[in-house]
C-alpha positions as CSV (number, residue, x, y, z in Angstrom):
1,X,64.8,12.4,74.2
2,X,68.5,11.7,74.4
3,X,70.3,10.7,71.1
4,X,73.9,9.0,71.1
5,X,75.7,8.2,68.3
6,X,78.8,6.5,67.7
7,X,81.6,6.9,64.4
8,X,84.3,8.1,63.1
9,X,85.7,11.7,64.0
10,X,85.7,12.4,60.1
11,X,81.4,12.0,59.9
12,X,80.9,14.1,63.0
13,X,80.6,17.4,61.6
14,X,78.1,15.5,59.2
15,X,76.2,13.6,61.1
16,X,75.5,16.4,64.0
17,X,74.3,19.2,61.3
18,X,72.0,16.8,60.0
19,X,68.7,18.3,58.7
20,X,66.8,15.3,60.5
21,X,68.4,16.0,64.2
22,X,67.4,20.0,63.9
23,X,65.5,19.4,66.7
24,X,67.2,16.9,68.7
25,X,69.1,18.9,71.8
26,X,70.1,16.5,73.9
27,X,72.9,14.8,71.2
28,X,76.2,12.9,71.9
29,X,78.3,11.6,69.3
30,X,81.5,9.5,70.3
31,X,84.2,9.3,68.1
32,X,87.3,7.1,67.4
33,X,90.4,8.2,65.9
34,X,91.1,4.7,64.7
35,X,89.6,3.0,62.2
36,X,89.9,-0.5,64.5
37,X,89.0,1.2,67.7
38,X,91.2,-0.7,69.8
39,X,93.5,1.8,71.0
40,X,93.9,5.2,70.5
41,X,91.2,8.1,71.9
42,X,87.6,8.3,71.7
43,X,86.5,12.0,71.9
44,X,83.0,13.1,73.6
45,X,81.4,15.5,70.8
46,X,78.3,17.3,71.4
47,X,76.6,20.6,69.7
48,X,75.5,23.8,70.0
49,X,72.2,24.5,68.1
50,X,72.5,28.2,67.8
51,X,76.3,29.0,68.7
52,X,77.4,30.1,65.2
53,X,75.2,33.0,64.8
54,X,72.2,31.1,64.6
55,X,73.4,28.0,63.6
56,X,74.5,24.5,64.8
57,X,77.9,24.0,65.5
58,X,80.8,21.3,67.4
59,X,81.4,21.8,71.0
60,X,84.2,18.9,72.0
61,X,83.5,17.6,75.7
62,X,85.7,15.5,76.6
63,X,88.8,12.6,75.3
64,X,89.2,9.5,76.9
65,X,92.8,8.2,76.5
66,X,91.9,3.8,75.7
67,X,92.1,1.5,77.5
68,X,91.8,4.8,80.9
69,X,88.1,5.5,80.6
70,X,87.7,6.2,84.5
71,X,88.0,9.7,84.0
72,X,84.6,11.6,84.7
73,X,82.7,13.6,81.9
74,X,81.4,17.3,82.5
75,X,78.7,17.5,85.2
76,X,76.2,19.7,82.7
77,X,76.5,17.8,79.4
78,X,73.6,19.4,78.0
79,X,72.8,23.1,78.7
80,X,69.8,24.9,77.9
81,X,70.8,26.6,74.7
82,X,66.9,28.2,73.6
83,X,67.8,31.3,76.3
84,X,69.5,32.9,73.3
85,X,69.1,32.2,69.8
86,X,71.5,34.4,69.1
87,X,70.0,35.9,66.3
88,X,68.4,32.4,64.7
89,X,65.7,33.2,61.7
90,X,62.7,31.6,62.6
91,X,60.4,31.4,59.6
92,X,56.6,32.5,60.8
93,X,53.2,31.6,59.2
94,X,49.6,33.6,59.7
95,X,46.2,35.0,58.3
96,X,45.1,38.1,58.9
97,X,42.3,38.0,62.1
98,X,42.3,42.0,63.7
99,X,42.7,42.4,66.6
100,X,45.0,39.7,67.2
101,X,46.9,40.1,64.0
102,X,46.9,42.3,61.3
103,X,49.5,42.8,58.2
104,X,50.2,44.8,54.8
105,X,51.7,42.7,52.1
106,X,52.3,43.4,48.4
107,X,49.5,41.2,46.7
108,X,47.6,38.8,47.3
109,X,48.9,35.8,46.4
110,X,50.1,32.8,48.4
111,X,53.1,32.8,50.3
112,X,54.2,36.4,49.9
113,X,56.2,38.2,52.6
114,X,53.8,40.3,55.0
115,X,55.0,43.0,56.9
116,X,53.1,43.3,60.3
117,X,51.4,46.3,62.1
118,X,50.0,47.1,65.9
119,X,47.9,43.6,66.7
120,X,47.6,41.4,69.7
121,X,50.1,38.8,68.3
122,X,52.7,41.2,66.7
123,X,53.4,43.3,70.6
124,X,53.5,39.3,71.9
125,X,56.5,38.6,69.3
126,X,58.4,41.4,69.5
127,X,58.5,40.7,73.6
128,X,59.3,36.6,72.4
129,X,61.9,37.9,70.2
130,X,63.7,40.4,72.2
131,X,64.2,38.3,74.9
132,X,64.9,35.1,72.9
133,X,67.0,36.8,70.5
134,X,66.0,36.1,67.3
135,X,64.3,37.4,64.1
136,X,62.4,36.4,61.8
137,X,60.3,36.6,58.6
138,X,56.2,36.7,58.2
139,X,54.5,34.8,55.6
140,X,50.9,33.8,54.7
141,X,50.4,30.1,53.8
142,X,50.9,29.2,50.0
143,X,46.7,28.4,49.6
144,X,45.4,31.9,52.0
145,X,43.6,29.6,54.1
146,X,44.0,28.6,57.6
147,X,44.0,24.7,57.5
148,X,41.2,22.3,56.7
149,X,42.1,18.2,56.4
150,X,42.2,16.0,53.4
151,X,41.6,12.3,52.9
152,X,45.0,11.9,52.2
153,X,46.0,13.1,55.9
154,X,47.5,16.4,54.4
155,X,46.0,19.8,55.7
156,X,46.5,23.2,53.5
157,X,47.0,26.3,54.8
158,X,48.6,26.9,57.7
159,X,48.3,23.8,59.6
160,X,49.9,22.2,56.5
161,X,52.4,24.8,55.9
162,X,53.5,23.7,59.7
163,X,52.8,19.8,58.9
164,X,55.2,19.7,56.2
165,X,58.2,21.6,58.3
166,X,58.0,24.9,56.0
167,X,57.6,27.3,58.6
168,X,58.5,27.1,62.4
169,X,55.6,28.9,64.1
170,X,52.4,30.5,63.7
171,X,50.7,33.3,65.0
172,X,47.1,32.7,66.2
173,X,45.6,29.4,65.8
174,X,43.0,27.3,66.9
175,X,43.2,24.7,69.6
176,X,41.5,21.8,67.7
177,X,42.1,18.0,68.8
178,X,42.7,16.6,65.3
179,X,45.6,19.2,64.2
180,X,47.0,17.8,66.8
181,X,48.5,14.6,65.6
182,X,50.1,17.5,62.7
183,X,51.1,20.7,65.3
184,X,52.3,21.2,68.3
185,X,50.5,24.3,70.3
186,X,51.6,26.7,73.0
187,X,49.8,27.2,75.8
188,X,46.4,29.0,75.0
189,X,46.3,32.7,75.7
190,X,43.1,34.0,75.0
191,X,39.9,32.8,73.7
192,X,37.5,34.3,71.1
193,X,33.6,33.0,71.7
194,X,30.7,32.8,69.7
195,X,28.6,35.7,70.4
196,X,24.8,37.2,69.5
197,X,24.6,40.2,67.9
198,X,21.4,42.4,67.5
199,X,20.0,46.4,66.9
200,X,20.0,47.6,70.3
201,X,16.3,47.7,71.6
202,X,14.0,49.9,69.3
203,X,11.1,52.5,70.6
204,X,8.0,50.7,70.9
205,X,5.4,51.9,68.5
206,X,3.3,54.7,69.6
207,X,-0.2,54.0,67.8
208,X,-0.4,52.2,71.5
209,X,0.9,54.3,73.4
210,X,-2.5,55.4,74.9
211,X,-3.1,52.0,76.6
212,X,0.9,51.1,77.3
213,X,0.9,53.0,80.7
214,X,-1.3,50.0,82.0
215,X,-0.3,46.6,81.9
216,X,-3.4,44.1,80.3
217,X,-4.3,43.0,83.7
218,X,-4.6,46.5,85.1
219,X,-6.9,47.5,82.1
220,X,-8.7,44.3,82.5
221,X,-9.6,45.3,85.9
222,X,-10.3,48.8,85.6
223,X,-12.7,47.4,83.1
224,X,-14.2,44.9,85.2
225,X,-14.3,46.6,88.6
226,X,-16.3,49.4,86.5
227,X,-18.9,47.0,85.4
228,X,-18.8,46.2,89.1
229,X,-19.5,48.9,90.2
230,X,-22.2,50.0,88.3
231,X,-24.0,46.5,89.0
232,X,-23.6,47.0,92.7
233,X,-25.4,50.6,92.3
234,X,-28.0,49.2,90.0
235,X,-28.4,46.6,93.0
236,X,-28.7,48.9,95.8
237,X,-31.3,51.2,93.9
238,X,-33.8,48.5,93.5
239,X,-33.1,47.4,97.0
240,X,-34.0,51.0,98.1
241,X,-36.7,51.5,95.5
242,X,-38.6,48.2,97.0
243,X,-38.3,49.9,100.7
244,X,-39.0,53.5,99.9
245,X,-41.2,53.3,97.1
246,X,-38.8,55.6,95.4
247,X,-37.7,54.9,91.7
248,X,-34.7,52.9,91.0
249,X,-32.0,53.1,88.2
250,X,-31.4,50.5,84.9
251,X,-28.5,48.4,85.4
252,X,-27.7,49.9,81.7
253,X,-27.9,53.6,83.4
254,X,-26.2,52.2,86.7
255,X,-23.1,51.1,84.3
256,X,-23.0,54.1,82.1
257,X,-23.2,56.5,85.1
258,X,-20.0,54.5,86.5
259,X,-18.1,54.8,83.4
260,X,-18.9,58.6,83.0
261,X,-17.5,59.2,86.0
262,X,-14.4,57.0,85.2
263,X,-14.1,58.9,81.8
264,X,-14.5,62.2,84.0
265,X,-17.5,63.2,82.4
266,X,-20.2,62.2,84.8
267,X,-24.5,63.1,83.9
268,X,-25.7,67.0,85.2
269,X,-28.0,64.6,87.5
270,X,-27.0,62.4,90.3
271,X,-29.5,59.6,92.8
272,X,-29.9,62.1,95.7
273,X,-30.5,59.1,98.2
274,X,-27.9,58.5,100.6
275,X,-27.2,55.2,99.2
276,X,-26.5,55.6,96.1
277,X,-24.4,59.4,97.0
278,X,-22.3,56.7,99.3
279,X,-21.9,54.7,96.8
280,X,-20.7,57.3,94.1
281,X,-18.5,59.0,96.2
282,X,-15.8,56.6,97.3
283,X,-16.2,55.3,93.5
284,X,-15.2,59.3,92.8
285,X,-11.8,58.7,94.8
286,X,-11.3,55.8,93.1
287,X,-11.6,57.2,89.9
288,X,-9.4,60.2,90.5
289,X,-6.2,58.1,91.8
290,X,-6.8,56.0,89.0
291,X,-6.9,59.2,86.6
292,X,-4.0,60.7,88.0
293,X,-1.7,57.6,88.0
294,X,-2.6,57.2,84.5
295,X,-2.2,60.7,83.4
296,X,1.5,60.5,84.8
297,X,2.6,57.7,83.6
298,X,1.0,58.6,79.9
299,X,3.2,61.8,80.2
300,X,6.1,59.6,80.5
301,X,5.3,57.5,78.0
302,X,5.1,60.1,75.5
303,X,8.1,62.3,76.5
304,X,10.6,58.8,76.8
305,X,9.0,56.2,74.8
306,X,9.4,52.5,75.8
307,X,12.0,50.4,74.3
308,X,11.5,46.7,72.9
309,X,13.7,44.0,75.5
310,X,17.2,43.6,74.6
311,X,18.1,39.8,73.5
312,X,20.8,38.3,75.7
313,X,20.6,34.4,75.1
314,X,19.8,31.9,72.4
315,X,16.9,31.5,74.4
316,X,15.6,35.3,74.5
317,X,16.0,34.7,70.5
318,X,13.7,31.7,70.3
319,X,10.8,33.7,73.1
320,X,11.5,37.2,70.5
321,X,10.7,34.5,67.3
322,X,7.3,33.3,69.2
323,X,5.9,36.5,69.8
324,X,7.7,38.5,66.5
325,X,8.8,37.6,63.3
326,X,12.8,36.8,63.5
327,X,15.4,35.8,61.7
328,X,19.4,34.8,62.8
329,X,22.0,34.0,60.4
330,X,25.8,33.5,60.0
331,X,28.9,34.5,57.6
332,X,29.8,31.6,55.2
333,X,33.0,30.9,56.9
334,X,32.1,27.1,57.4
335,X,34.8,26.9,60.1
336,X,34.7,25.6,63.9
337,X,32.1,27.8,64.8
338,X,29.9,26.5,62.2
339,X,31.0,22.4,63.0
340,X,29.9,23.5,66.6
341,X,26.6,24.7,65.5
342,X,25.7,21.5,63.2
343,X,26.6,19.3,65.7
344,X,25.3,20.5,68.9
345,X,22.6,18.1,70.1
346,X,21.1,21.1,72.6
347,X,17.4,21.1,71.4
348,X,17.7,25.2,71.6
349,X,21.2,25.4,69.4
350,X,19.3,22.8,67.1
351,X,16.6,24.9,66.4
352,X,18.7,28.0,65.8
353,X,20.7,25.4,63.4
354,X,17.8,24.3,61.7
355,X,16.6,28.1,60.9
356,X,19.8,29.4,60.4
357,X,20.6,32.2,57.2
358,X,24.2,31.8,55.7
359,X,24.7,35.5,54.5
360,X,27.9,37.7,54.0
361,X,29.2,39.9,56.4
362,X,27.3,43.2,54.9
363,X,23.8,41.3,54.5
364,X,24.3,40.3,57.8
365,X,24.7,43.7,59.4
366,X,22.2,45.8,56.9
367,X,19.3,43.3,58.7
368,X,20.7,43.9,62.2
369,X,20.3,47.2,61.5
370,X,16.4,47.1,60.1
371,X,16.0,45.2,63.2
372,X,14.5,41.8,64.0
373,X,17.9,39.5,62.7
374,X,20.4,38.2,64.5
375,X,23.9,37.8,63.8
376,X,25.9,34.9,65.4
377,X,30.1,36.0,64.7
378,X,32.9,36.0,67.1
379,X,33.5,38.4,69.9
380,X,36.6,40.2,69.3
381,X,36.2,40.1,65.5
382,X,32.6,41.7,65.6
383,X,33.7,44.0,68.4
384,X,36.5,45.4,66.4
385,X,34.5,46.3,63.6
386,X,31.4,48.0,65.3
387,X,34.2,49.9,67.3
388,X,35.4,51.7,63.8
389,X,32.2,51.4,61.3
390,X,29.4,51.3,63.7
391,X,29.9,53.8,66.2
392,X,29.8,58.0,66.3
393,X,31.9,60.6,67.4
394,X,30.4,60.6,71.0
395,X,30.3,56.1,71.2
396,X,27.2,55.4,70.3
397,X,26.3,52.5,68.3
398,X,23.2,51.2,67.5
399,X,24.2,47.4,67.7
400,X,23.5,45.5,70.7
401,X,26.4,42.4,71.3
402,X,24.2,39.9,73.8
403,X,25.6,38.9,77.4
404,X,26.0,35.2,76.7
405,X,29.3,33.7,75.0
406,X,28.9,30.2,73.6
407,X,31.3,27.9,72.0
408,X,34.4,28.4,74.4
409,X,36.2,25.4,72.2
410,X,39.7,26.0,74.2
411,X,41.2,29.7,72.6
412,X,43.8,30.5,70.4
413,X,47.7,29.4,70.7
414,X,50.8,29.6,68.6
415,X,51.1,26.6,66.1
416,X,54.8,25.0,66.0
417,X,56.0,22.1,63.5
418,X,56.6,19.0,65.2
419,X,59.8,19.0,67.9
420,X,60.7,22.5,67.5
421,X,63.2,22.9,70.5
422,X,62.0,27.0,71.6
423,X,58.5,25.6,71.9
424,X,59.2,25.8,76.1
425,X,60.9,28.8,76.4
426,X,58.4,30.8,74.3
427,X,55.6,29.1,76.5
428,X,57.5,30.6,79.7
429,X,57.4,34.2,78.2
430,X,53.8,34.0,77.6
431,X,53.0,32.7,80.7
432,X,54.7,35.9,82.2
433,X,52.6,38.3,80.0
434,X,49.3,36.1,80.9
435,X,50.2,36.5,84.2
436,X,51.1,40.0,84.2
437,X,47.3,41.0,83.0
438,X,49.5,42.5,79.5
439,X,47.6,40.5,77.1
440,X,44.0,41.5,78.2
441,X,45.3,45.1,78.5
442,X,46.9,45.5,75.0
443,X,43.3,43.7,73.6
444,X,41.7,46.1,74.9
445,X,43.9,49.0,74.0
446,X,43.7,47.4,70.4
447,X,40.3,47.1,70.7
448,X,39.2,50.8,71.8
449,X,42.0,52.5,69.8
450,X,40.4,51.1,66.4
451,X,37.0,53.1,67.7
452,X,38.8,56.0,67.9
453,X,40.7,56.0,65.0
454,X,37.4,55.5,63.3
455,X,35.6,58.5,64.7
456,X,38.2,60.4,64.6
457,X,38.4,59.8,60.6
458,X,34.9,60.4,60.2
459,X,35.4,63.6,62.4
460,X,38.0,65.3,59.9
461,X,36.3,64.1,57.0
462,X,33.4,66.3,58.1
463,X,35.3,69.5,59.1
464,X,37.2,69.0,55.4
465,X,40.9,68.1,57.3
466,X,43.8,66.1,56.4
467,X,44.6,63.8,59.0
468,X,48.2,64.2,57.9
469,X,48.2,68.1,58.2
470,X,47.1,67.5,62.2
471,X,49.8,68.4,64.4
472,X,51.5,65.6,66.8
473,X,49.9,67.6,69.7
474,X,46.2,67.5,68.8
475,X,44.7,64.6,70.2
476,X,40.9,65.6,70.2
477,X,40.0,62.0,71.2
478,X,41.4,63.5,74.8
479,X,39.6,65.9,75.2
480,X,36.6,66.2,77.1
481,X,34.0,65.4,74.9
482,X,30.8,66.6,76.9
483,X,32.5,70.1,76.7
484,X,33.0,70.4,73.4
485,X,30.3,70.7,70.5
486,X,29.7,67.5,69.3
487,X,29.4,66.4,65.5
488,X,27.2,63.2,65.4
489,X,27.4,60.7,62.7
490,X,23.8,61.1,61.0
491,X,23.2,57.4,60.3
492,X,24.5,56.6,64.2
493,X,23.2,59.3,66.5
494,X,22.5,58.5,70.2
495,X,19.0,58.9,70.8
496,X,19.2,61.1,73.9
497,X,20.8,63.8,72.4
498,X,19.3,66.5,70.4
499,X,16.6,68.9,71.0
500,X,13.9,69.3,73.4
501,X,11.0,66.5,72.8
502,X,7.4,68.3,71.1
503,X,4.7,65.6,71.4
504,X,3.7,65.5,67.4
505,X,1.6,63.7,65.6
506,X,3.4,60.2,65.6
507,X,3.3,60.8,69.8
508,X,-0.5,61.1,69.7
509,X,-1.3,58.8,66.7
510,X,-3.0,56.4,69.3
511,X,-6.0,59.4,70.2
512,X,-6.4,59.4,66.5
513,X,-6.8,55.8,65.8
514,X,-9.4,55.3,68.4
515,X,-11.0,58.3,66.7
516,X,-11.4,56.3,63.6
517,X,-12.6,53.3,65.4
518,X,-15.1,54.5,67.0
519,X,-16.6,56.0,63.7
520,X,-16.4,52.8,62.4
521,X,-18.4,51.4,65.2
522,X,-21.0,54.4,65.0
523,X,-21.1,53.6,60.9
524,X,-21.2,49.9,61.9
525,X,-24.2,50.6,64.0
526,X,-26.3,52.7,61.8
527,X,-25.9,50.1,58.7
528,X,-27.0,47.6,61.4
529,X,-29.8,49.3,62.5
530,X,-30.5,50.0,58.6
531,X,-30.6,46.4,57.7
532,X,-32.7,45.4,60.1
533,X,-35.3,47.8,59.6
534,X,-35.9,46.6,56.3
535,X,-35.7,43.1,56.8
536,X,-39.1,43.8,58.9
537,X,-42.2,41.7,57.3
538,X,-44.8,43.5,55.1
539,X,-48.0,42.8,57.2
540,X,-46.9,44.7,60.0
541,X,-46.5,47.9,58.3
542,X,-49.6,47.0,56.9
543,X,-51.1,46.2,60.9
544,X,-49.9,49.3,62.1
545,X,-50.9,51.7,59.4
546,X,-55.1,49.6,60.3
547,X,-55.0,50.6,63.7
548,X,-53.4,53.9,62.9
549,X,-57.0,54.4,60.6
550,X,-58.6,52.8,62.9
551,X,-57.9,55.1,65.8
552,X,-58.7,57.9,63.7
553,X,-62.2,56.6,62.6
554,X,-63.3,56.2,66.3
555,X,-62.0,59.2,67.2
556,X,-64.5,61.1,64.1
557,X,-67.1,59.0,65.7
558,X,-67.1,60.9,69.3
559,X,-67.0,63.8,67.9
560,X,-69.8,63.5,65.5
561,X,-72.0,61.9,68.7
């Protein structure tokens, strides 16, 4: 936008340090140094926005001697000025959101000066403002909140704090379509998704451990092709008990002599026809591969126990909730992600809606913990705070952060108020950090550093150091951590260190549960048998005890004859 105005030389000064043309850098002002205008000189008066240490000041062009106005002006009658602020102090705006900012201030009210530390944003301005050349001072918004919209058309926090023109910037903020009639944004440099967040996969109970080395459809047919088996033997018997003459086998026997010798106990007495030997033997083999590849794969079971699946999708949530009992919730923040959640029309996000738990943060992570909850948060956030409160010495950590990223709304930019003039040439910087791969390598630095830092705290408050009494040159998070002794966390400790595995009693719980049901089937039996015995009618007791008698009476009867 180009701006030319004409007056009197007297107003110029005025009129081109006027707070409404701050941002105005393309600006002419034509003066006359007679009140009539008809002869005299018109001078060519433009300004510099940040030549007087930072502020605006006159920079004369050119003077036209009336009525000889042939005479050409400069060639480069605006020059980019936003190079070099020369030392401008640009007023900046922010909440606190580690790892892409992070702050101490002196209380916690609105508007207080904050004094930044190591974060994403804070490396990004430092490079903006040693190139640009200017400085500035940090701020959080009046209200501590980061901008939500009235009826009135007024945001708060720091959407409004940039609305109404009392700051110039903003650190990290989120590319949303209606702040944008209210902000201006630089280009986006990183985005932060929604993300699923769950106890990494738990041992599989062991009471089943005894029939988890076979999948159902293996046991189904080891089952079947046993009843099989002993039908075809029962079969071939009676076939070669009609030819022979010979005597042939139950089909009850046939099957129990089939199992017994699947259960490697088979009767001191084996058929000692051909047929039935055939038979028997190639069921033998059988039986022994099939003993063996159990018997290995049991061994295996025991020693490394099985893990539940990991959850990597919305949709492996849903599938766990069908066959288990789970539950997903989400922190009370009520912001984007939450708008994005409520009005999804995706039948699976619905039905996570619909179920959803609005806990705090420690709720939230004390179920992910017991297992069987979900947490939906945002990547970087989430991932920061497992790296320094949920991980050991060695990096473990017990939380499991799903494969799929949802809600990719745009990312996060810098917020400016309306027109601000170093909008473009802050954009140009970033672009050159984007571009140089800087920006994913400090979030990661940021990222893993806050792990360490965390470990190493929990390190020295073990051994009963001072992390101030450490010595600039001892950097144990350097050293070679498989050589040294380690010191695990007892809540977090990876399960694949530590002793040798002893199979105990929670190993072979399994042998004793089927222990206790089949003497509950034998007790089963015998009340069975019990009732039915006495539910027998009167009269034929009373039959059986007549011919009993009278047996015995014809029995006297020979004798006496």
């Amino acid at each position: 936008m180009y701006v030319v105005m004409v007056g009197p030389e007297r107003l110029a000064q005025t009129t081109l340090t006027h707070y409404t043309l701050r941002n105005a850098a393309r600006l002419l002002y034509l003066s006359y140094l007679t009140d009539t205008g008809v002869a005299g000189t018109v001078s060519v008066i433009s300004r510099c926005l940040y030549c007087d240490a930072g502020s605006p000041s006159l920079v004369p062009l050119h003077t036209w001697t009336l009525p000889h106005l042939h005479t050409q002006l400069p060639h480069n009658l605006f020059p980019d000025e936003t190079g070099n602020l020369r030392g401008l102090l640009l007023k900046v705006v922010t909440m606190e959101w580690f790892p892409f900012i992070k702050f101490t201030r002196s209380s916690e009210e609105g508007g207080v000066l904050v004094y930044p530390l190591d974060s994403l944003d804070f490396r990004m301005l430092q490079t903006v403002s040693s190139r640009l050349n200017f400085t500035y001072e940090m701020r959080v918004p009046w209200d501590n909140q980061w901008g939500t919209s009235a009826e009135s058309g007024n945001w708060t926090g720091i959407v409004g704090t940039l609305q109404h023109h009392k700051a110039d910037f903003s650190m990290m903020l989120s590319w949303l379509y209606n702040r944008l009639p209210v902000v201006d944004y630089s280009r986006i440099y990183t985005s932060e998704p929604l993300v699923m967040v769950t106890s990494k996969p738990l041992p599989l109970t062991k009471a089943l451990a005894l029939v988890r080395p076979f999948s159902g459809v293996v046991w189904v047919m080891t089952l079947a092709s046993t009843v099989f088996a002993g039908v075809c033997l029962w079969g071939l018997q009676r076939g070669w008990a009609w030819v022979s003459g010979g005597r042939g086998l139950g089909v009850d026997k046939a099957i129990m002599l089939t199992l017994g010798i699947m259960l490697e106990d088979p009767p001191p007495r084996l058929p000692k026809n051909i047929t039935a030997q055939m038979v028997l033997g190639w069921w033998w083999v059988y039986c022994m591969l099939l003993t063996i590849v159990y018997r290995s794969s049991l061994i295996a079971h025991l020693t490394v126990p099985g893990k539940s699946v990991s959850l990597e999708s919305l949709e492996d949530l849903l599938e766990a909730n069908k066959r288990e009992s789970w539950t997903w919730g989400y922190e009370p923040l009520y912001g984007s992600g939450w708008e994005w959640l409520k009005i999804n029309q995706s039948p699976t996000v619905k039905e996570i809606f619909d179920s959803i738990l609005i806990l705090d943060f420690e709720e939230q992570m004390s179920r992910v913990l017991a297992g069987h909850h979900a947490f939906i948060t945002w990547k970087y956030y989430i991932r920061a705070i497992i790296g320094s409160r949920y991980t050991d010495s060695s990096g473990y950590t017990p939380i499991h952060t799903a494969r799929q990223d949802f809600f990719n709304y745009g990312g996060y930019g810098w917020g400016y108020r309306k027109g601000a003039p170093f909008r473009g040439k802050v954009d140009k910087i970033k672009v050159c950090l984007l571009e140089a791969g800087l920006i994913t390598k400090w979030l990661d630095q940021l990222l893993d550093a806050v792990g360490r830092e965390a470990r190493i705290k929990r390190r020295l408050r073990k051994t009963g150091k001072s992390q101030d009494n450490k010595e600039d040159g001892e950097e144990e998070e350097e050293k070679d951590e498989d050589e040294e002794e380690e010191e695990e966390d007892p809540e977090y400790t990876s399960p694949l260190s530590g002793p040798q595995v002893v199979l105990g009693m929670g190993h072979l719980q399994g042998i004793f549960y089927l222990l206790l049901i089949g003497q509950a089937l034998a007790f089963l039996s015998f009340f069975t048998e019990l009732f039915t015995h006495s539910r027998r009618r009167p009269h034929d007791h009373d039959h059986t005890h007549t011919l009993t008698t009278t047996t015995k009476t014809n029995s006297l009867k020979k004798i006496d004859i």
